[in-house]
C-alpha positions, 0 to 999 in steps of 0.5 A: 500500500506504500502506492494508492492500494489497488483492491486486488483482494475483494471481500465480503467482510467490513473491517475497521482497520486502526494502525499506530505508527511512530514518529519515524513512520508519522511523517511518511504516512501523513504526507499521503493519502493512503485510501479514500476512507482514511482518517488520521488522528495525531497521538503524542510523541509525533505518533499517528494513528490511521484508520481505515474501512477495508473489505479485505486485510490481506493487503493491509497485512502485506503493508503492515508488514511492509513498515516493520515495528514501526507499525501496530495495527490496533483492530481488528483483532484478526490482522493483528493475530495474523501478523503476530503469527508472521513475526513468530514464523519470522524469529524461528526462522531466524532464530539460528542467526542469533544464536551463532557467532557472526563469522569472520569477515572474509574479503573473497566472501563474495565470491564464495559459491559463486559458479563463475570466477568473477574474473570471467565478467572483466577478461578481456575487456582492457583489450577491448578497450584499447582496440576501440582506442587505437581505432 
């Protein structure tokens, strides 16, 4: 929804959707408009408040997302379970990565796994440059 929102998902439902954002995310979103049922609502500490009707929050989850803890959704009830159950499939994916030491650093990492030698991309391109120079 970071674009007007295209209403892809239709449903039969009719849904309050109530997200606080921050200060950080405050001034993105009151500098748009968002959807035509907006209203927003300004909360202390520069936070804000947007409220929206929705048929559908499958989109909205998507957005939600979209701004990390920047966003709470507040209502209904049923976005706010689904995106908890997001960040909770989230931090056991990532689970491992915190729990591991960050490697070394590697100067060739890069290239690392990579099926073709780098130097392939760059060999010869000096004699192709000075071709075209020479002619």
């Amino acid at each position: 929804m970071q674009r007007q929102p295209k209403n892809v998902f239709k449903g039969g439902e009719d849904y309050e959707v109530v997200i606080d954002f921050d200060s950080w995310a405050a001034d993105l979103v009151r500098g748009r408009r968002w959807h035509s049922s907006q209203e927003l609502t300004e909360l202390p500490g520069r936070q804000i408040r947007l409220r929206l009707r929705l048929n559908s929050i499958e989109e909205a989850e998507r957005w939600v997302l979209s701004w990390g803890t920047h966003a709470t959704v507040v209502r209904p009830h049923a976005l706010a379970a689904r995106i908890c159950k997001t960040a909770a499939g989230l931090q056991e994916r990532y689970e491992a990565l915190r729990v591991q030491p960050e490697p070394p650093a590697d100067r060739h990492a890069h290239t690392k796994g990579f099926p073709v030698p780098l130097s392939f991309f760059t060999r010869g391109t000096r004699s192709v440059r000075l071709a075209k120079a020479k002619s």
